[in-house]
C-alpha positions in Angstrom: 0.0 0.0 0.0 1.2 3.3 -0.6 0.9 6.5 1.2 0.8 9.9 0.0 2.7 12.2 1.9 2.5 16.5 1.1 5.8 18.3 2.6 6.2 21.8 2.3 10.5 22.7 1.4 12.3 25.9 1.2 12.5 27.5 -2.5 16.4 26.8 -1.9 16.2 23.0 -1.1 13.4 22.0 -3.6 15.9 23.6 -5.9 18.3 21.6 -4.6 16.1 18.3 -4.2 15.3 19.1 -7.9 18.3 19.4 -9.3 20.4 16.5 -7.4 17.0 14.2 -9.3 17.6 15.6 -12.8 21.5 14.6 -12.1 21.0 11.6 -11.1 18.0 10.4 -13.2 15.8 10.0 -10.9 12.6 11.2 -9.9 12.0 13.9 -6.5 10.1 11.2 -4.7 12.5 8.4 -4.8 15.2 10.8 -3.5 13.0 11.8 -1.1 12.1 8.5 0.0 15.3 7.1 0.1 16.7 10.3 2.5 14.2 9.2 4.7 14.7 5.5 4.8 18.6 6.2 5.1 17.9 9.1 8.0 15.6 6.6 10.1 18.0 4.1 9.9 21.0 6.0 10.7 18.8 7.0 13.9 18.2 3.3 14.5 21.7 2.2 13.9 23.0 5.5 16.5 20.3 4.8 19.4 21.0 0.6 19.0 24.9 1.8 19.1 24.3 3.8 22.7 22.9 1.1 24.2 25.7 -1.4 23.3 28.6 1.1 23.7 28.5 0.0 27.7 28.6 -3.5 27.3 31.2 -3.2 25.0 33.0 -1.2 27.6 32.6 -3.7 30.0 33.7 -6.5 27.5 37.4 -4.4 26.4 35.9 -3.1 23.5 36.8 0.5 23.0 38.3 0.4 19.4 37.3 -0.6 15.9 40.0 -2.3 15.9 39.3 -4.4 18.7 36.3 -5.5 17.1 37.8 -7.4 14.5 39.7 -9.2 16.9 36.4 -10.3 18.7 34.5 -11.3 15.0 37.5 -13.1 13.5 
């Protein structure tokens, strides 16, 4: 099912909404809809990160690096 969804932009950023589109041959709405879909899961990905960031604390894992050496 789809959804219609009215937003109302700045002059400045439906310019540059429609430009990136033309650019990239796409149309305003997929852009649109992938931003969101990326910004929601960014969001996801930093809330699910802050509630693991303790018990990786308390496990010795403070670098990227040392999470490699706990996955391989």
């Amino acid at each position: 099912m789809r959804t219609v969804l009215s937003i109302h932009l700045p002059e400045d950023l439906y310019k540059r909404l429609d430009s990136f589109a033309k650019e990239t041959g796409r149309n305003k709405s997929d852009v649109v809809r992938e931003s969101i879909n990326f910004y929601l899961w960014e969001k996801r990905f930093e809330k699910t990160k802050s509630k693991i960031k303790p018990l990786a604390k308390k496990a010795g894992v403070v670098e990227k690096e040392d999470v490699f050496e706990h996955v391989s």
